[in-house]
C-alpha atoms as an extended CHARMM CRD file, in Angstrom:
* protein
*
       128  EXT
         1         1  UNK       CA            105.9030000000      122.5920000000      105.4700000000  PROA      1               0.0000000000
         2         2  UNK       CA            104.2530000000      125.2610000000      103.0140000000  PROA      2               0.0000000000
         3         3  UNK       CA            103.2990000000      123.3650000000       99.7150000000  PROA      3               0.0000000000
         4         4  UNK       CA            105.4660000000      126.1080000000       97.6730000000  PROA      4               0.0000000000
         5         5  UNK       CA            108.8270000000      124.6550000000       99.4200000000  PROA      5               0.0000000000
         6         6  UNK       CA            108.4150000000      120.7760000000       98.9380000000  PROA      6               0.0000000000
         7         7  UNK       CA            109.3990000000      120.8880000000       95.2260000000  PROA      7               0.0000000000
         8         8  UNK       CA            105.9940000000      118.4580000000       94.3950000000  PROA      8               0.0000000000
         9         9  UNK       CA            106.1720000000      117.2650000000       90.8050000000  PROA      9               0.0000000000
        10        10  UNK       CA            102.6960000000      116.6730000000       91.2080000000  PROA      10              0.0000000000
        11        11  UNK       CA             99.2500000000      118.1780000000       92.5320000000  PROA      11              0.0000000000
        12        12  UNK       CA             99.4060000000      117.1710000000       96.5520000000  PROA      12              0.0000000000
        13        13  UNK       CA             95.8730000000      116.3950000000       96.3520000000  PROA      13              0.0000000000
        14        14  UNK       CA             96.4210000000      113.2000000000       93.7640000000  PROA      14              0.0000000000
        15        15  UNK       CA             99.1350000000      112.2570000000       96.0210000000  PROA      15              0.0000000000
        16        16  UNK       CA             98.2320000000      109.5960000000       99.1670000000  PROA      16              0.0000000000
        17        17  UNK       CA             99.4630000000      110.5480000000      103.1340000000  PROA      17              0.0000000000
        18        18  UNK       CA            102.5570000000      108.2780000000      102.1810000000  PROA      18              0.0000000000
        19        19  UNK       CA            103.9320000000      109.3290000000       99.5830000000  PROA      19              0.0000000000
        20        20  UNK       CA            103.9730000000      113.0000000000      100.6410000000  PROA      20              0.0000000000
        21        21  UNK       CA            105.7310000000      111.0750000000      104.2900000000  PROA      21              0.0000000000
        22        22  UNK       CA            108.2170000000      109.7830000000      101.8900000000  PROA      22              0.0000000000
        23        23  UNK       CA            108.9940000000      112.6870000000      100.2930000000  PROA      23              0.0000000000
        24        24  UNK       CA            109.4640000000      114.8250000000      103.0490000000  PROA      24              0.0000000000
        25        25  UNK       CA            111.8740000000      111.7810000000      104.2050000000  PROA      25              0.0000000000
        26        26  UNK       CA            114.0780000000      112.4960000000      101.0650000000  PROA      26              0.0000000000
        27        27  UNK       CA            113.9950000000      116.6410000000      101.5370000000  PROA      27              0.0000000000
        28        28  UNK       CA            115.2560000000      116.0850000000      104.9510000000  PROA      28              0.0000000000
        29        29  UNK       CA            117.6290000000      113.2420000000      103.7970000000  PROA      29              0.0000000000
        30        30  UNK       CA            118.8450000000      115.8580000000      100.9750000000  PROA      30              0.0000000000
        31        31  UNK       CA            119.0600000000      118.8120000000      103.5850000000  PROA      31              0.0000000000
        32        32  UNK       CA            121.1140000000      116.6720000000      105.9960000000  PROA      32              0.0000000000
        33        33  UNK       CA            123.6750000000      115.7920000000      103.2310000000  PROA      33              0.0000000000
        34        34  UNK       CA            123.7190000000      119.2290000000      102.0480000000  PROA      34              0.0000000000
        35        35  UNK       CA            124.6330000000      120.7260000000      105.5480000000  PROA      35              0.0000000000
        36        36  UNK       CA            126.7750000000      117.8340000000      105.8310000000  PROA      36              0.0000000000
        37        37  UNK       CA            128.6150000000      119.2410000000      102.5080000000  PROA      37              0.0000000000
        38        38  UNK       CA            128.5670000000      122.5970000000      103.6600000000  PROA      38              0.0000000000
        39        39  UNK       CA            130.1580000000      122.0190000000      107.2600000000  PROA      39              0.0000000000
        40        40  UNK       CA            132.8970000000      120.0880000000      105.5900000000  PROA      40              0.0000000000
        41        41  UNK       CA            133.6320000000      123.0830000000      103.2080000000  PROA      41              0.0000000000
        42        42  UNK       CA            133.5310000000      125.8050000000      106.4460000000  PROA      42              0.0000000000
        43        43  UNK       CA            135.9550000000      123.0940000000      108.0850000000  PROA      43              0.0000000000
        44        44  UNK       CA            138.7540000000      122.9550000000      105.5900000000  PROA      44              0.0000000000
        45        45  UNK       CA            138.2000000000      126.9920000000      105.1670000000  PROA      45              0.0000000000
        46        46  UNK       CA            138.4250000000      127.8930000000      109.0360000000  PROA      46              0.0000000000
        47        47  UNK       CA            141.4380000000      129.4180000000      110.0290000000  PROA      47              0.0000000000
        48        48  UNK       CA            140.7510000000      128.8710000000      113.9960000000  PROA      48              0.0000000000
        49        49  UNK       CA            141.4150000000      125.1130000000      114.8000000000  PROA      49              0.0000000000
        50        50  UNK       CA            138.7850000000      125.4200000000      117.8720000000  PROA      50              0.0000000000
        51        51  UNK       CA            135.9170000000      126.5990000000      115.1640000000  PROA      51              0.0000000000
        52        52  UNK       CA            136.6830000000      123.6250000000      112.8430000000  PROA      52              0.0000000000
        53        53  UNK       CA            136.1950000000      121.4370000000      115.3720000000  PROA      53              0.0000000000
        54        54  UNK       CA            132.9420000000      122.7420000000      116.7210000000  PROA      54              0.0000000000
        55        55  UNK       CA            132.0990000000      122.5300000000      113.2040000000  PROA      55              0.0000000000
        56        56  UNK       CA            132.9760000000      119.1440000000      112.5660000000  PROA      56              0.0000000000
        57        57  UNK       CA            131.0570000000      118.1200000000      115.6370000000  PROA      57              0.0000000000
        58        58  UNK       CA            127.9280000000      119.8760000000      114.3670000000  PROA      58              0.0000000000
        59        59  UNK       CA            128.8640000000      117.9890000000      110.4910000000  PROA      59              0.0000000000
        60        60  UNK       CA            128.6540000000      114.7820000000      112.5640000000  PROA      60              0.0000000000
        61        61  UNK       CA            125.4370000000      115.2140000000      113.9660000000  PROA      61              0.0000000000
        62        62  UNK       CA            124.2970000000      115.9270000000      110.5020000000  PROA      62              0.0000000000
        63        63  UNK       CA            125.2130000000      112.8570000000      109.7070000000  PROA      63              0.0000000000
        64        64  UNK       CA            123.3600000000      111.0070000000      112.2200000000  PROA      64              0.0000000000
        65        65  UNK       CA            120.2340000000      112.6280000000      111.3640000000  PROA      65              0.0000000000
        66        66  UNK       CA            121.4410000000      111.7910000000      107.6510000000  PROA      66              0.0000000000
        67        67  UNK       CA            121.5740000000      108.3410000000      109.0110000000  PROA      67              0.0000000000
        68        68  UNK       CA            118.5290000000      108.3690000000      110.3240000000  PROA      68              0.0000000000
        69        69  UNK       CA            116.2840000000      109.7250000000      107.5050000000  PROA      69              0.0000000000
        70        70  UNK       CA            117.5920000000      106.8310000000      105.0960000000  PROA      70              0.0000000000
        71        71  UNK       CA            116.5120000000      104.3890000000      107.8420000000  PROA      71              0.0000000000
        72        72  UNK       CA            113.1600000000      106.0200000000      107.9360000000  PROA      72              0.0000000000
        73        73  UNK       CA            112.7950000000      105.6600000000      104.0030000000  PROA      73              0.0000000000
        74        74  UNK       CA            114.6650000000      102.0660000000      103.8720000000  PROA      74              0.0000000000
        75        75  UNK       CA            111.8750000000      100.7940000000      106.3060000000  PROA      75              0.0000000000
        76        76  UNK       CA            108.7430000000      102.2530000000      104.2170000000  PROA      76              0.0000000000
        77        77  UNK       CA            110.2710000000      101.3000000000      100.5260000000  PROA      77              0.0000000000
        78        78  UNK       CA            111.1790000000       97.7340000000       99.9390000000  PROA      78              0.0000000000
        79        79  UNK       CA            112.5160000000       98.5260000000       96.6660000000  PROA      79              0.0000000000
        80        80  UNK       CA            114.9920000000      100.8470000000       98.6010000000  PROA      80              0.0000000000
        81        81  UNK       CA            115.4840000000       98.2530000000      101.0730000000  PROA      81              0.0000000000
        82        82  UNK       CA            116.5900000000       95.3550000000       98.5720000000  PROA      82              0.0000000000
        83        83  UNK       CA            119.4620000000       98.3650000000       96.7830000000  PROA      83              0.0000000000
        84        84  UNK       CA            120.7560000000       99.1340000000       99.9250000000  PROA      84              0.0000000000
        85        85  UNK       CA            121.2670000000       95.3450000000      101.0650000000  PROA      85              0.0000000000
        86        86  UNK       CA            122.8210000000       95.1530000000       97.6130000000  PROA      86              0.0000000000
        87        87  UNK       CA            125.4360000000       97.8360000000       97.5840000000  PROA      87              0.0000000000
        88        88  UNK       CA            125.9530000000       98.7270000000      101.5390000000  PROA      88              0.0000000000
        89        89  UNK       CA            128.6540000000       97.1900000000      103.5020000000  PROA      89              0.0000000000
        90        90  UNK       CA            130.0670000000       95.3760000000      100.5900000000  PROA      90              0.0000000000
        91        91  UNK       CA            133.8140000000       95.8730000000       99.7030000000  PROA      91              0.0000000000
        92        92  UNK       CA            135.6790000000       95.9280000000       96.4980000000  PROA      92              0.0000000000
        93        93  UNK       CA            134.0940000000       97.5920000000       93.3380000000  PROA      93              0.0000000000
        94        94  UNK       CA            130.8510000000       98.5730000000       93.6680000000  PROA      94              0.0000000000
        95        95  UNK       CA            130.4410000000       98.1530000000       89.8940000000  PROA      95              0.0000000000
        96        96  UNK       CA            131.2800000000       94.8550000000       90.0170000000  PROA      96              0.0000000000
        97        97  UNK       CA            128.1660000000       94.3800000000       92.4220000000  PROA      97              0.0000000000
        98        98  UNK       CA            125.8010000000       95.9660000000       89.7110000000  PROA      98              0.0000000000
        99        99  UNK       CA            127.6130000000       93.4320000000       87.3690000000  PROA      99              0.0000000000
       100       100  UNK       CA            127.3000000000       90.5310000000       89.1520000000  PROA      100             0.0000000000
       101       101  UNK       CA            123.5260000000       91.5050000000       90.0330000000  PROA      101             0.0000000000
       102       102  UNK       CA            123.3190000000       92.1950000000       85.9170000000  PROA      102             0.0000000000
       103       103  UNK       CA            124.5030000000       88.7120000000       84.8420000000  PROA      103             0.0000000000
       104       104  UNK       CA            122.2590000000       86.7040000000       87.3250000000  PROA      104             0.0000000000
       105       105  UNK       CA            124.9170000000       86.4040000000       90.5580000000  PROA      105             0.0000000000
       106       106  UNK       CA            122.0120000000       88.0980000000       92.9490000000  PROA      106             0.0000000000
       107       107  UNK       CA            124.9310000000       88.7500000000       95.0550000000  PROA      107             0.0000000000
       108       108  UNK       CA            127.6330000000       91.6090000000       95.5650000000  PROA      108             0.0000000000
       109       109  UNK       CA            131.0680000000       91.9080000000       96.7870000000  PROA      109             0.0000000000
       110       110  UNK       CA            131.5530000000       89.6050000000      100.1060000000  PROA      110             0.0000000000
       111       111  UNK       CA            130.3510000000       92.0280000000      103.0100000000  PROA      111             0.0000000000
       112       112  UNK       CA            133.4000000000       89.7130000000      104.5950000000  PROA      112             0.0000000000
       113       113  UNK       CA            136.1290000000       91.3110000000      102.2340000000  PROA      113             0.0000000000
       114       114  UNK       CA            137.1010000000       87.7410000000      101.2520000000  PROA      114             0.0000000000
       115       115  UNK       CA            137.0130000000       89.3670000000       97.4150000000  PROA      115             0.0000000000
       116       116  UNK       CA            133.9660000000       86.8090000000       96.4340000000  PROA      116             0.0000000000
       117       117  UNK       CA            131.3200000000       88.4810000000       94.8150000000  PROA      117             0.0000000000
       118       118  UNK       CA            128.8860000000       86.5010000000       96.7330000000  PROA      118             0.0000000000
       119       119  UNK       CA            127.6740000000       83.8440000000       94.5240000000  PROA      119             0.0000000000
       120       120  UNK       CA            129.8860000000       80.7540000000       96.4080000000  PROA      120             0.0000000000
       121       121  UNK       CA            132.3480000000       78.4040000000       95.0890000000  PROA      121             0.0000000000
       122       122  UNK       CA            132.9400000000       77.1460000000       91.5330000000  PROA      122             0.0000000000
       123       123  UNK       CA            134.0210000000       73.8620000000       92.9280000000  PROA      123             0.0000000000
       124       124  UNK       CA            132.3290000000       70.8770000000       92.7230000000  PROA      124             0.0000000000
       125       125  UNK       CA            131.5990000000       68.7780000000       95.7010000000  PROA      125             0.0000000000
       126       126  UNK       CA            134.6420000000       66.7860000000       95.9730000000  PROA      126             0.0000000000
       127       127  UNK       CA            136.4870000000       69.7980000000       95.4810000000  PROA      127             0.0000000000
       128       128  UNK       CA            137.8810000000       69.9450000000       92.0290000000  PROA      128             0.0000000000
């Protein structure tokens, strides 16, 4: 990858092996979702059913390699990690997960779409 196309904020020599691995991880996790974007646009403009569906096919294997980039990434950043255990999966209002995470609840809306926000019952032992 020529140093000119990476967008660096920075001079690549003050930067170590992994943060210029991690960054290349986010271009191609940016490219991915931008040809993900663009096959979705060509798909709603084609005309020919049999090209919008060759296109959706090659959207969808954008989106595994989109998949797979923000694995990469999740597995070298643990601060990544712990946000995406936070917010993935979960179901309701995913501002109510940053509130609940604001206020001290350390958990978000129940991954089991029981409408909890995660932080167990109010109830006291005997169960009033």
């Amino acid at each position: 990858m020529a140093e000119s196309s990476m967008g660096l904020h920075e001079d690549r020599g003050d930067l170590s092996p992994g943060t210029l691995d991690r960054h290349r991880g986010i271009v191609s996790l940016m490219e991915e979702l931008e040809a993900m974007d663009w096959y979705a646009q060509r798909i709603d403009a084609a005309g020919d059913p049999e090209l919008a569906a060759v296109l959706a096919h090659n959207r969808d294997e954008e989106t595994e390699h989109a998949a797979m980039s923000l694995e990469w990434l999740r597995r070298q950043d643990p601060v990544l990690d712990a946000q995406l255990r936070q917010y993935l999966f979960t179901t309701g209002s995913i501002l109510e997960v940053e509130e609940a995470e604001a206020h001290g609840g350390g958990g978000g809306a129940s991954p089991a779409g029981d409408g909890s926000l995660g932080i167990g019952s109010l109830r006291g032992r005997d169960g009033r």
